[in-house]
ROVEX-484335 format. One line per 8 residues: their letters; for each residue x, y, z of N, C-alpha, C. Coordinates in pm, whole numbers, plus 50000, padded with zeros to 5 digits. Layout:
N
A	X Y Z X Y Z X Y Z  ... $
//
This chain:
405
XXXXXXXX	47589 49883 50380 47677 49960 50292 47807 49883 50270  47866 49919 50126 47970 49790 50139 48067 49913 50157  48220 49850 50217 48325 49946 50269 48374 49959 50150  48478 50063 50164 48545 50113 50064 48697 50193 50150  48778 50215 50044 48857 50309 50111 48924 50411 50012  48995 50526 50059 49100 50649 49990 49223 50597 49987  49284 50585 49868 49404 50648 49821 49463 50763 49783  49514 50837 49849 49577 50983 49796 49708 50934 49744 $
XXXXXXXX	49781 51016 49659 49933 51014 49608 49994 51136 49582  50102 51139 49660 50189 51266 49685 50312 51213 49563  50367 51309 49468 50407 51243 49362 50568 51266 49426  50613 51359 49479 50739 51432 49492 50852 51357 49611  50956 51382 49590 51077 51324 49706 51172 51399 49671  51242 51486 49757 51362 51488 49784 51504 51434 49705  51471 51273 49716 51582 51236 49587 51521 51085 49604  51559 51071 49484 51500 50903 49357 51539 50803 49444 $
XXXXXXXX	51520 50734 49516 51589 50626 49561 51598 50470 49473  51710 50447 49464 51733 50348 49333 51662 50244 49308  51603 50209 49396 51545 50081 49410 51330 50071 49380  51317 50219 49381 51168 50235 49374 51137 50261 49249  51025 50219 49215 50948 50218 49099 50809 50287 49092  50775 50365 49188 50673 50420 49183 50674 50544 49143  50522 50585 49138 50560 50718 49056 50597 50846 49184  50707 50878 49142 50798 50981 49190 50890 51077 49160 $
XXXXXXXX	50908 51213 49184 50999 51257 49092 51047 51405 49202  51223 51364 49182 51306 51440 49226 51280 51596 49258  51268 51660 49359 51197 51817 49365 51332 51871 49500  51333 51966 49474 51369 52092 49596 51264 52155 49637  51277 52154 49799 51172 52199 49864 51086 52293 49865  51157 52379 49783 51054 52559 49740 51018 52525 49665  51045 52387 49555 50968 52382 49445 50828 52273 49425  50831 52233 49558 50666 52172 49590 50555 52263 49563 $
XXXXXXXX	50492 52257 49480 50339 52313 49487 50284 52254 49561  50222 52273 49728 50195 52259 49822 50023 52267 49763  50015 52404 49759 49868 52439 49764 49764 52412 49574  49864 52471 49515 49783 52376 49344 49772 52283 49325  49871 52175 49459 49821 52008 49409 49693 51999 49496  49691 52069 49589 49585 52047 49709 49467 52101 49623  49445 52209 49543 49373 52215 49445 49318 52139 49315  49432 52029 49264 49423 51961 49177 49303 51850 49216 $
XXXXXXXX	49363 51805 49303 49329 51658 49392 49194 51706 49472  49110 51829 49500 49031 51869 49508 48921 51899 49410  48950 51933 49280 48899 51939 49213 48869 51798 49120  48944 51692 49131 48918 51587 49079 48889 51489 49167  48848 51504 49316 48767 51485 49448 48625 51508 49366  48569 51654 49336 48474 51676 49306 48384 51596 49163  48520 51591 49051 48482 51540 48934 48398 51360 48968  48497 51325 49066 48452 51179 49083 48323 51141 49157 $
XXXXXXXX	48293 51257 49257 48181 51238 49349 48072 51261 49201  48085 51318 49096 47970 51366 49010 47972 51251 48917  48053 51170 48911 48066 51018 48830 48004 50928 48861  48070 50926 49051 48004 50808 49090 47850 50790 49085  47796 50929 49177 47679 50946 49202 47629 50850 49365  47524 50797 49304 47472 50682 49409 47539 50592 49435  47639 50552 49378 47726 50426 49420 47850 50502 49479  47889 50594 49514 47967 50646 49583 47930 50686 49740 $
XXXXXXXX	47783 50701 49740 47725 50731 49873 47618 50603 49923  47659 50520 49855 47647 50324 49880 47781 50310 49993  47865 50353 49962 47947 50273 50045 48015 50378 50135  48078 50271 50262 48123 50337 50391 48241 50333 50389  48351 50454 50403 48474 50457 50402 48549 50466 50501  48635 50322 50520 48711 50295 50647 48849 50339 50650  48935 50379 50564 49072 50484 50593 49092 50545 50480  49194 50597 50496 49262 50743 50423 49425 50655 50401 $
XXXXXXXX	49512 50649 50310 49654 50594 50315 49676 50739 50198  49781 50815 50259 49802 50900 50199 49963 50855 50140  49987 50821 50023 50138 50755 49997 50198 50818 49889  50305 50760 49848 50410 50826 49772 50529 50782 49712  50610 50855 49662 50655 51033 49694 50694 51029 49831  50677 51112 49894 50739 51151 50040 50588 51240 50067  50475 51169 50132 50378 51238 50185 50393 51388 50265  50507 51339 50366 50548 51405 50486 50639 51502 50484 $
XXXXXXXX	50643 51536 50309 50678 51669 50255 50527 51796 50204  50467 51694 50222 50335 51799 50177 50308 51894 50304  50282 52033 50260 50217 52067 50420 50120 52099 50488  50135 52091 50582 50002 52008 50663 49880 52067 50612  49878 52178 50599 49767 52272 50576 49704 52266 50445  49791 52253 50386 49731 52139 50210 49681 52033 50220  49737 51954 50299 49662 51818 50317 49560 51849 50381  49591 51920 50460 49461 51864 50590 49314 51955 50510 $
XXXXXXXX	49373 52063 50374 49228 52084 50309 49170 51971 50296  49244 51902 50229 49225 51781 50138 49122 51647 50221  49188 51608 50341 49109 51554 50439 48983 51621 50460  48993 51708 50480 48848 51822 50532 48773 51813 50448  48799 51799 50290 48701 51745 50186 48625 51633 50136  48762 51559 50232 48741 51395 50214 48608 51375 50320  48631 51413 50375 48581 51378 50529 48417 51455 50452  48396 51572 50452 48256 51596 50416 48202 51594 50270 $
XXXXXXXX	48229 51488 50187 48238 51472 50052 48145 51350 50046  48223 51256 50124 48233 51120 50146 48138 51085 50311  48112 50938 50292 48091 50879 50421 48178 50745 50474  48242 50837 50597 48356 50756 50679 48297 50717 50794  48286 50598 50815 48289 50521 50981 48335 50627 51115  48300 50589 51224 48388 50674 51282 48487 50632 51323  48569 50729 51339 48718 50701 51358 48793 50665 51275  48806 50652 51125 48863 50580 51008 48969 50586 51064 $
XXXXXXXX	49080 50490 50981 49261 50509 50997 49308 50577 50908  49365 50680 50975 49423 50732 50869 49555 50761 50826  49630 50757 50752 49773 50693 50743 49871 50778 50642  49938 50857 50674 50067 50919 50618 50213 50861 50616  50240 50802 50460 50380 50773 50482 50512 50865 50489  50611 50875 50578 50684 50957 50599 50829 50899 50584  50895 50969 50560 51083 50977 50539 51119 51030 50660  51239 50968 50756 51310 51032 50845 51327 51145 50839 $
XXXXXXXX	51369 51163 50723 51451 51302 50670 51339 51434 50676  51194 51399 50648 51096 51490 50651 50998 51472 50765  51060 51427 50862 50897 51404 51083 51013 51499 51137  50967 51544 51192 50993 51622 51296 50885 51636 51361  50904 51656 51520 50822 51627 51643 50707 51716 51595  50771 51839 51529 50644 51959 51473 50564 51922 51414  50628 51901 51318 50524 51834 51191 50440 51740 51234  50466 51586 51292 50394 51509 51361 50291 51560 51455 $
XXXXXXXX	50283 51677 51536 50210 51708 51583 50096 51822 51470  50152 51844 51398 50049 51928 51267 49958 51839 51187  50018 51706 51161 49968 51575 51102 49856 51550 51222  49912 51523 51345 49773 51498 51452 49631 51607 51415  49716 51703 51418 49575 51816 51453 49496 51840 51323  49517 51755 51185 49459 51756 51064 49349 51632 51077  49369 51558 51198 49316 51435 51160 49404 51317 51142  49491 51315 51106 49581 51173 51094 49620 51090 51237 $
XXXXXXXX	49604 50979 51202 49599 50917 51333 49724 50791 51342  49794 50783 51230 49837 50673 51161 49939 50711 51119  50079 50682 51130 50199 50713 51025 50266 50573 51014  50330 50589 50862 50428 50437 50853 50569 50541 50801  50640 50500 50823 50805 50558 50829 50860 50463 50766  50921 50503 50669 51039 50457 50584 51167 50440 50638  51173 50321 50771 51305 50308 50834 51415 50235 50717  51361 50175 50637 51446 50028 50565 51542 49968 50616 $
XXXXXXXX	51651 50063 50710 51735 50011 50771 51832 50078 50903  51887 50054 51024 51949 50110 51081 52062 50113 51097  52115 50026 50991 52263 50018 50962 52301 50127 50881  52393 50255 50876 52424 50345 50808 52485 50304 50644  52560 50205 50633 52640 50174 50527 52452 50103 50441  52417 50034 50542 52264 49962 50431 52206 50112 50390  52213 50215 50419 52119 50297 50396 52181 50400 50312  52313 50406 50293 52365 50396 50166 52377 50334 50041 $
XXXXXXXX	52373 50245 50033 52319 50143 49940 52180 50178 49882  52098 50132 49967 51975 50192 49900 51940 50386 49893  52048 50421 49893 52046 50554 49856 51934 50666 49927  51929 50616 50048 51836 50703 50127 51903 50817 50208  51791 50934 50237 51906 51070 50280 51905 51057 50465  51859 50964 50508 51864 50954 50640 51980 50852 50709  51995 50842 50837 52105 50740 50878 52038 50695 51027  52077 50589 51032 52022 50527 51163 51956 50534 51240 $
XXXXXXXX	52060 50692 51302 51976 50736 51416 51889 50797 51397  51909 50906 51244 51797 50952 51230 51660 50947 51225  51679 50786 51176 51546 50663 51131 51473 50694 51291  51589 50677 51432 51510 50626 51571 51431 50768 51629  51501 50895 51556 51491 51033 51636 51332 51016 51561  51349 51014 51435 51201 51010 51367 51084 50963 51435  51118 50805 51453 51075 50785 51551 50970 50818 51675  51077 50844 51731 51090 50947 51874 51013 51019 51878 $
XXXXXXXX	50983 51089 51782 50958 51233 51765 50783 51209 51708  50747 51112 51634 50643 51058 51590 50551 51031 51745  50631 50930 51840 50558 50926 51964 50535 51018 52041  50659 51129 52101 50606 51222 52146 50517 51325 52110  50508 51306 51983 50389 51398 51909 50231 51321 51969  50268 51231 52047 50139 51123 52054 50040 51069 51956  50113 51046 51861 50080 50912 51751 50084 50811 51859  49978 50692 51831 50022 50556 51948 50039 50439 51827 $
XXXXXXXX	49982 50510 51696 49993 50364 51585 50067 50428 51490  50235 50352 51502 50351 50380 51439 50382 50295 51342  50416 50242 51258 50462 50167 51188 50605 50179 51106  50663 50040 51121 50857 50127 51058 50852 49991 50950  50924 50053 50842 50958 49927 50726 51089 49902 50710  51125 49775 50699 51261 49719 50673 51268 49674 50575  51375 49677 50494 51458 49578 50402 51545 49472 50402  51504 49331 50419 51622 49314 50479 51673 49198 50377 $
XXXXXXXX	51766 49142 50413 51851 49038 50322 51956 49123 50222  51964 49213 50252 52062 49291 50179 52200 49248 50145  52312 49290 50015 52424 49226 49993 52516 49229 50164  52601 49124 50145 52676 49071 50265 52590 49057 50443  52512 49042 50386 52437 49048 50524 52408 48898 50536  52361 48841 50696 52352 48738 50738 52235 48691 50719  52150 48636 50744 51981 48618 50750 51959 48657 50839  52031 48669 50992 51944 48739 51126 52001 48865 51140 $
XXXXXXXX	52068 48922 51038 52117 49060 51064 52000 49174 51031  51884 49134 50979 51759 49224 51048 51721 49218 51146  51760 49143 51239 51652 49075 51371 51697 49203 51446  51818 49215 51489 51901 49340 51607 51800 49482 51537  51777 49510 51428 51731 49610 51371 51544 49622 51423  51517 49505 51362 51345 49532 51385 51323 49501 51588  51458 49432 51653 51447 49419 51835 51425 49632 51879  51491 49699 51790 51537 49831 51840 51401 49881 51836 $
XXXXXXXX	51339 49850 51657 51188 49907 51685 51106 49867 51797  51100 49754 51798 51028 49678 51858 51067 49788 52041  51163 49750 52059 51183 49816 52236 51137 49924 52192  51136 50022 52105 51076 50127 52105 50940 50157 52127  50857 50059 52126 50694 50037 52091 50639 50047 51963  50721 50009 51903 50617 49988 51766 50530 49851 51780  50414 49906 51701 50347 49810 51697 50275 49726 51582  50380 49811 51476 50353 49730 51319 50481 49793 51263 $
XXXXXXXX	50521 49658 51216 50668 49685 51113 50613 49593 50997  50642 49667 50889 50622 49587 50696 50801 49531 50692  50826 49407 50655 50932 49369 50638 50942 49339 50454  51044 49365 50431 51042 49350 50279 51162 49263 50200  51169 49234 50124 51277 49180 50087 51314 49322 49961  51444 49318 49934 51454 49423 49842 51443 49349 49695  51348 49412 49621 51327 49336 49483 51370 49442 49387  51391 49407 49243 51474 49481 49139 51378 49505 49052 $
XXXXXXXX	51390 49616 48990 51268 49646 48920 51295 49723 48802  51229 49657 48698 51328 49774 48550 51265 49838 48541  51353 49965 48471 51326 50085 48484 51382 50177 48587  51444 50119 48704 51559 50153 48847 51628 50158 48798  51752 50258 48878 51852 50253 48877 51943 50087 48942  51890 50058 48990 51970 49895 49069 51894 49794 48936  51776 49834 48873 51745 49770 48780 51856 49738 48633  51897 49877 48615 52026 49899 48520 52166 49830 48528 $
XXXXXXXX	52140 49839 48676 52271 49805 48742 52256 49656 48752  52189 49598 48759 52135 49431 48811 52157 49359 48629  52093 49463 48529 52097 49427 48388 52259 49422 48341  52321 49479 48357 52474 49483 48366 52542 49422 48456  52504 49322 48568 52610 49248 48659 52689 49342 48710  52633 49483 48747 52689 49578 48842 52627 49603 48989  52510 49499 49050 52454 49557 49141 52481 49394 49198  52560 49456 49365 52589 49346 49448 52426 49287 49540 $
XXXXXXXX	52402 49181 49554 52287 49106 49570 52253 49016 49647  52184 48991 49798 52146 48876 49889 52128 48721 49731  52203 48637 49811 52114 48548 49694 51978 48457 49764  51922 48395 49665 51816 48370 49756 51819 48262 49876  51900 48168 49891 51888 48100 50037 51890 48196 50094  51982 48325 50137 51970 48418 50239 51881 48454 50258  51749 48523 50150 51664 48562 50178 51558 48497 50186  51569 48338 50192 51466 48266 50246 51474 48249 50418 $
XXXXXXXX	51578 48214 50415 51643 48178 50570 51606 48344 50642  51656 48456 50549 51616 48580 50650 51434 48586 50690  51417 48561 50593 51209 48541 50562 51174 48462 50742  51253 48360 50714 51159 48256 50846 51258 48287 50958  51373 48354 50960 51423 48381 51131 51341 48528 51144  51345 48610 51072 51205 48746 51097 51095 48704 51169  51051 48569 51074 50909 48537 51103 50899 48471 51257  50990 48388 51311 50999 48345 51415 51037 48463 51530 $
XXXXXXXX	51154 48551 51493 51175 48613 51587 51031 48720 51632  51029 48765 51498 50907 48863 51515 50760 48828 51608  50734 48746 51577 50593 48595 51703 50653 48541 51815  50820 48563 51843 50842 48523 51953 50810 48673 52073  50824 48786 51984 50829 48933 52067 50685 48974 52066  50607 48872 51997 50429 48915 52036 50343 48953 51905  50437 48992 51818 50373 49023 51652 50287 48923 51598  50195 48968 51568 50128 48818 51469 50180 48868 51307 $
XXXXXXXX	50234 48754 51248 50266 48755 51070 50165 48739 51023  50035 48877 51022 49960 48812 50979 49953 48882 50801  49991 48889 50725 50037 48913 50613 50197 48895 50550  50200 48828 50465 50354 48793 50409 50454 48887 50445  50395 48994 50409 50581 49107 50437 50481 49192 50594  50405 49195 50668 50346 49242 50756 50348 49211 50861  50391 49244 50991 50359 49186 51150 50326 49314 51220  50201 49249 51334 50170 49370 51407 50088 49259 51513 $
XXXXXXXX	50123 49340 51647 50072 49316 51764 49911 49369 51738  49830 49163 51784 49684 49212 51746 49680 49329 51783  49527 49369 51653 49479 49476 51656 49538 49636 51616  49627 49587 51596 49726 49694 51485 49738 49696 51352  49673 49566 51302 49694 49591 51142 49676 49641 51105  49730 49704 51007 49676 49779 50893 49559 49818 50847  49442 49849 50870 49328 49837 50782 49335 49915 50661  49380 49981 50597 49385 50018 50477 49439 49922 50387 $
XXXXXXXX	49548 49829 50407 49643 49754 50306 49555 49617 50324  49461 49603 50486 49378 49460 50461 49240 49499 50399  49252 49612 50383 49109 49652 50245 49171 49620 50085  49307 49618 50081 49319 49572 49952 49353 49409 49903  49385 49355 50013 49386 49225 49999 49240 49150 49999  49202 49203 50089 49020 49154 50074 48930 49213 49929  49045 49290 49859 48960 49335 49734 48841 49411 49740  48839 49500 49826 48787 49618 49860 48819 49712 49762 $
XXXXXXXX	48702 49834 49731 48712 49950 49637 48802 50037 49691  48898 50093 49614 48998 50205 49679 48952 50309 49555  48919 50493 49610 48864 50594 49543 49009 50607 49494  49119 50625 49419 49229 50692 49419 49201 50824 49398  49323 50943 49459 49304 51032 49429 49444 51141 49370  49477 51194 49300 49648 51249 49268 49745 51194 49172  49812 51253 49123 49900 51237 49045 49947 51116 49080  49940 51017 48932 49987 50865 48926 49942 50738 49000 $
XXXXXXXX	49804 50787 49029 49714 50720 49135 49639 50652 49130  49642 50480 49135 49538 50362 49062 49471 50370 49167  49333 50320 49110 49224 50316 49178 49096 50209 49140  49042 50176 49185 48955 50046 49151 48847 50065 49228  48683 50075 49141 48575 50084 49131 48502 50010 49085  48355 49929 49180 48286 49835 49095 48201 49881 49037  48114 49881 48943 48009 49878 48820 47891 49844 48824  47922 49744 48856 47747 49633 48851 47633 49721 48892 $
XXXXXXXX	47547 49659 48878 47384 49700 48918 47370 49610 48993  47237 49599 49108 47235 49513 49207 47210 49417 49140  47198 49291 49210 47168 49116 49172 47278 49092 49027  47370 49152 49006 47433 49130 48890 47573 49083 48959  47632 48985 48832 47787 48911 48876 47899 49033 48865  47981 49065 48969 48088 49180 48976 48179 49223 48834  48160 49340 48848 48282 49356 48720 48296 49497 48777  48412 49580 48718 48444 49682 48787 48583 49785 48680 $
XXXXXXXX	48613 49890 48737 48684 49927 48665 48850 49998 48745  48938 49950 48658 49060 50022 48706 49121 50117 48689  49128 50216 48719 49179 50355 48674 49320 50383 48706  49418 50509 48622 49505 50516 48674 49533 50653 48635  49572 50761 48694 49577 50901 48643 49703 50927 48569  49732 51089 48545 49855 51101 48466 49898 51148 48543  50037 51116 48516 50191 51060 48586 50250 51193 48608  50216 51261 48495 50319 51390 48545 50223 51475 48623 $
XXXXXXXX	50328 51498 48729 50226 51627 48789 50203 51784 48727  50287 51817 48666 50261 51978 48612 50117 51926 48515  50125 51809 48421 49989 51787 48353 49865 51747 48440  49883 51620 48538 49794 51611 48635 49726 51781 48669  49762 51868 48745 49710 51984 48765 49677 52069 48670  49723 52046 48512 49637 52123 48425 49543 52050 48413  49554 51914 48362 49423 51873 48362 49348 51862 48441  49318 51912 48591 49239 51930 48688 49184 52050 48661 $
XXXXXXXX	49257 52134 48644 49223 52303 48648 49092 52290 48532  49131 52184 48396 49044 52243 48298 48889 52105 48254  48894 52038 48432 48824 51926 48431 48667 51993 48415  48580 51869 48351 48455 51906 48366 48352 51785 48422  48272 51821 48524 48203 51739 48569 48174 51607 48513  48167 51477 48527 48143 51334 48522 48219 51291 48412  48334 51301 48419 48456 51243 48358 48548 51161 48396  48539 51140 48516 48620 51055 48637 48677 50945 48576 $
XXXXXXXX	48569 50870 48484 48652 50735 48461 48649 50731 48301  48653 50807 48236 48613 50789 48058 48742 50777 48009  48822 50755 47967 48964 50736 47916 48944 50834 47801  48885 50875 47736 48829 50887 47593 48845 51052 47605  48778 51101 47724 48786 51229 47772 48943 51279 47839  49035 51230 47821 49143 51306 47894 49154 51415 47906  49125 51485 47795 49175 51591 47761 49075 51696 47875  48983 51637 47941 48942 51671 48028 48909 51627 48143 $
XXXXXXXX	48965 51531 48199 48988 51448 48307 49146 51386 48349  49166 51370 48512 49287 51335 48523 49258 51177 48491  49183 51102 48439 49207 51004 48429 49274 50947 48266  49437 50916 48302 49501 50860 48152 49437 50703 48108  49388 50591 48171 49361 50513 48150 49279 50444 48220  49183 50366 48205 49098 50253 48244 49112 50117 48172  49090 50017 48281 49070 49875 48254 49025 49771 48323  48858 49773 48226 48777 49676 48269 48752 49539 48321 $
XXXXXXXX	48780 49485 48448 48803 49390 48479 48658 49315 48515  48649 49199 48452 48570 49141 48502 48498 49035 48626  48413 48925 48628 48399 48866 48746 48519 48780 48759  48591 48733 48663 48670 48604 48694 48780 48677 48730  48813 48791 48677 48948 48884 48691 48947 48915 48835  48813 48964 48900 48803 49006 49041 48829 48887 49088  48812 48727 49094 48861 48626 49161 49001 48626 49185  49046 48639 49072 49148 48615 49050 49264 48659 49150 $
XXXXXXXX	49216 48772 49148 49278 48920 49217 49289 48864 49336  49109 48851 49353 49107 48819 49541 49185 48692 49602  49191 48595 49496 49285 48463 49564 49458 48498 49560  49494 48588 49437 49631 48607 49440 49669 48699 49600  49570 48762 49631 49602 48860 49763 49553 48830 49901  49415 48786 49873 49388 48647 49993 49461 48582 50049  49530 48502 49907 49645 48398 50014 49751 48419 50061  49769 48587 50067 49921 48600 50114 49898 48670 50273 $
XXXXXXXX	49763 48603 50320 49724 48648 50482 49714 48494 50507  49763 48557 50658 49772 48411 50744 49592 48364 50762  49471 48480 50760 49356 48464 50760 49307 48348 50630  49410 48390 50534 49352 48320 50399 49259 48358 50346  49179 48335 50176 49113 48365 50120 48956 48282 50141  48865 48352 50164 48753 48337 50229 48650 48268 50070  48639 48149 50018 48572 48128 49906 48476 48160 49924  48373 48077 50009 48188 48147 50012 48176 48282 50037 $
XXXXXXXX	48280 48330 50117 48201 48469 50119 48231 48584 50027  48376 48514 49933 48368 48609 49831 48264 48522 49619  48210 48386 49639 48113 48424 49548 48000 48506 49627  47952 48469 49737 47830 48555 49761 47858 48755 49787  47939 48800 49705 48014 48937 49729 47964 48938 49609  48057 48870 49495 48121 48897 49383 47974 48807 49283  47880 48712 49354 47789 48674 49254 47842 48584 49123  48022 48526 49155 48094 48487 49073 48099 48343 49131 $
XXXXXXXX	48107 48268 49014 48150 48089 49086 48328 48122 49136  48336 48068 49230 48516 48058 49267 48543 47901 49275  48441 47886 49361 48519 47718 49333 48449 47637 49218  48454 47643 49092 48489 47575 48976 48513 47451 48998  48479 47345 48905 48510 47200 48947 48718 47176 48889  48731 47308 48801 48876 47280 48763 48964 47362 48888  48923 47461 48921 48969 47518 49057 48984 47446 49157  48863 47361 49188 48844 47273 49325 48972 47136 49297 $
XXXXXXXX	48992 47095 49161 49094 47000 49097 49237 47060 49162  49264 47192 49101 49390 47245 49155 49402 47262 49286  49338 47279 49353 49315 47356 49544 49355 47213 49554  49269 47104 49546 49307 46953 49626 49458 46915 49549  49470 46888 49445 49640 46889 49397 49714 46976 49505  49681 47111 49513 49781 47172 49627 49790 47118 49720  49706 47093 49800 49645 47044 49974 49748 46877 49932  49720 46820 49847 49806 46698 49871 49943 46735 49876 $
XXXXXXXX	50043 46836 49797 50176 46838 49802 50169 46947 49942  50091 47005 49975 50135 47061 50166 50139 47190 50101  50062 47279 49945 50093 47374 49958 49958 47466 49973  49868 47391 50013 49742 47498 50024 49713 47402 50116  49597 47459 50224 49489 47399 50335 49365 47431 50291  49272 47378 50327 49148 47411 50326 49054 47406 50466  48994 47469 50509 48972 47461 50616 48840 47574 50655  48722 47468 50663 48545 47539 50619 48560 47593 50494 $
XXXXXXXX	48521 47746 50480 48526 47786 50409 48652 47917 50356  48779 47866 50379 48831 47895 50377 49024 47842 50317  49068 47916 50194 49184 47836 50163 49297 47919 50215  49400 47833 50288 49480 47893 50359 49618 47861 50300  49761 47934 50267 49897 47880 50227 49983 47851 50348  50042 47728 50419 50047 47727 50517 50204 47816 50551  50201 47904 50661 50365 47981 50659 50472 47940 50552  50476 47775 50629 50614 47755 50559 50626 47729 50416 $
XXXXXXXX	50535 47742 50340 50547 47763 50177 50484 47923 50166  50473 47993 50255 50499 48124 50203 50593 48225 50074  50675 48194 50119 50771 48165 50021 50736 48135 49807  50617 48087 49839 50566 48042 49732 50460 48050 49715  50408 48159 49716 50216 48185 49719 50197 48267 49602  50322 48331 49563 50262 48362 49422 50264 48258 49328  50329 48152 49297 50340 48044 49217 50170 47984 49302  50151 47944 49380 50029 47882 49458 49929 47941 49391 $
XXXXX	49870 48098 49413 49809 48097 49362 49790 48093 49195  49907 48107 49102 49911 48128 48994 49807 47977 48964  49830 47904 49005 49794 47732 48984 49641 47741 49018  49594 47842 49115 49433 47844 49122 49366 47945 49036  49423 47976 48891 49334 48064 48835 49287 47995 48715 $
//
């Protein structure tokens, strides 16, 4: 059976934070529809199982990443329908990971323990920073300590796989002025932190602000120099880097986010929620399709309410499906994909074993031209069957791979 995994999307937060671009939108807490989204996302659970058919009960599903929005505003008892459907709808491995992203501002020891007893086994926390003034800046409603009580409160709930995210290289900051920040997680027992650099994105508010020479800014030596003292400090305390913005003490990775780099099927499910499904018939070269639902949630849930069986992926049908768009990607597009996300693991992108997946040529005699051009200037390895970007041109793996397509 080939693996697969869930995407859920919780659309809602508390407040916009300037710097995100995902789909999200500003709510007060009485004004969550808790239980009609849990209905929505249930009912278009059902529409898709009647789409897929046989190729949905082909494959084995290894986690759940429930993201957002502010997941850890939904409550528990909505979600955990939602899981309960997932779970006997679908076929999951045992033990899948399953993963709720949360805001300081919304764990409490309670809640964390309500998240346990649904099934979740997995939380990642939106620390970005433990400096109070950084966490102003990026306009978040939590502060420092709050980030550690969160925390706190996540373990004593007995979660054992925590995960905290940073931002770092921020205006006036040093390059090792994340290090004191991710040492605190770290003594705490975490055992996976996502490190990020903060990027600008139009359509943001810091986007507006960045377009006008109003938004103060790391320049980039800082945030190269912050990139490789992270990377060192982080492997000196036991983390393996084994993904560009990712470290985790073996056996903690991620498996949901290394199902999307390996170019694995993700079901999406919820308001504003991409998702990617393959097509083919057996012995045939991969092609597949990308979906992405509608954005607003009050429409997302009408158009659930007034869905009709095997509409899941028709673009054509909106008017009776949450799906607003599809786009057909083909075999070379799926390469493509898999080397741009491949190479940003320290594992690297696996060539033989993704034509014999995908039934697609990858190494090309003009491909194999570019890979050895790289390998001579020191910015790709090769090694069996396998192309690797070595750390220290990390830094440059999206240009790297741009050159192998």
């Amino acid at each position: 059976m080939r693996d697969a995994t869930v995407y859920l999307h919780f659309p809602w937060c508390l407040e916009k934070c300037p710097y995100c671009d995902f789909v999200s939108y500003k709510v007060d807490r009485p004004a969550i529809a808790h239980e009609a989204y849990a209905d929505a996302v249930l009912a278009e659970l059902e529409a898709r199982v009647s789409t897929l058919g046989d190729s949905l009960a082909s494959r084995r599903f290894i986690s759940i990443f429930v993201g957002g929005g502010t997941p850890s505003l939904w409550a528990s008892e909505s979600l955990g329908r939602v899981l309960e459907a997932l779970r006997s709808r679908l076929h999951f491995i045992d033990d899948p990971e399953v993963t709720v992203e949360c805001n300081p501002s919304s764990l409490s020891e309670g809640h964390a323990r309500d998240l346990r007893a649904i099934g979740v086994n997995r939380l990642s926390v939106g620390v970005q920073s433990l400096d109070d003034e950084d966490l102003k800046y990026l306009g978040r409603l939590h502060d420092g300590a709050g980030a550690m009580n969160a925390l706190r409160a996540a373990q004593t709930a007995g979660f054992k796989r925590v995960s905290g995210d940073l931002i770092y290289a921020l205006p006036v900051h040093s390059a090792e002025a994340s290090l004191p920040m991710a040492g605190q997680l770290l003594d705490l027992g975490l055992t996976h932190v996502s490190a990020y650099q903060l990027t600008i994105e139009p359509g943001t508010r810091f986007g507006e602000l960045a377009k006008r020479g109003r938004l103060p800014m790391a320049d980039e030596g800082t945030s190269a120099e912050a990139f490789l003292a992270l990377d060192s400090y982080m492997e000196g305390r036991g983390l393996r880097h084994y993904e560009v913005s990712n470290f985790a003490v073996p056996g903690q990775e991620s498996v949901h986010n290394t199902g999307y780099w390996r170019g694995l099927e993700y079901l999406a499910l919820g308001c504003g929620a991409y998702g990617f499904w393959r097509m083919e018939g057996p012995g045939e070269p991969a092609w597949g399709v990308r979906y992405l639902n509608e954005k607003l949630p009050e429409s997302y849930m009408q158009l659930a309410r007034t869905m009709r069986d095997g509409t899941g992926f028709t673009a054509e049908t909106t008017g009776h499906s949450t799906t607003a768009s599809t786009e057909r990607l083909d075999g070379e597009t799926l390469v493509k994909e898999r080397i741009m996300l491949g190479l940003r693991m320290a594992d690297g992108f696996h060539v033989e074993a993704s034509e014999a997946d995908l039934l697609v040529p990858v190494r090309t005699p003009e491909r194999q031209r570019s890979a050895d051009k790289l390998e001579q200037r020191g910015r790709l390895c090769a090694e069996g069957e396998r192309w690797l970007v070595p750390k220290s041109r990390w830094l440059f793996v999206d240009g790297t791979a741009a050159e192998l397509f």
